[in-house]
N, C-alpha and C positions, 0 to 999 in steps of 0.2 A: 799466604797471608801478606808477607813481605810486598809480594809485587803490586798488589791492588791498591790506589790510592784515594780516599774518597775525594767528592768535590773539593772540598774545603782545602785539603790539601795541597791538591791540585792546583788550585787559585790561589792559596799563598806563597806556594813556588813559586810559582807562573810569574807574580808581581813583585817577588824577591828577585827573581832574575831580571825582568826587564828593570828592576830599579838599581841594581845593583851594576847593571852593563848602561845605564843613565848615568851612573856614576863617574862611571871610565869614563867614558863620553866627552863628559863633563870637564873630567880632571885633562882630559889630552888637548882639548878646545883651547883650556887657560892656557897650557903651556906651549900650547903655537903658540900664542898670541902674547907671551912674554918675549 
C-alpha cells in the first residue's frame, strides 16, 4: 500500500519540492547579494 502513490500525490510532492528547493535558491541569491 505504502509504496504506490497516486497521481495526485505524486504532483503535489513533485511541486513541494521544486518549490521548496526555489526557496533555498532564493534565500542563498539574497544573501550573496548582501
Amino acid at each position: 500500500m505504502g509504496t504506490f502513490l497516486s497521481p495526485v500525490n505524486y504532483w503535489e510532492a513533485l511541486i513541494r519540492f521544486i518549490f521548496v528547493r526555489q526557496v533555498n535558491l532564493e534565500e542563498q541569491y539574497f544573501k550573496d547579494i548582501q
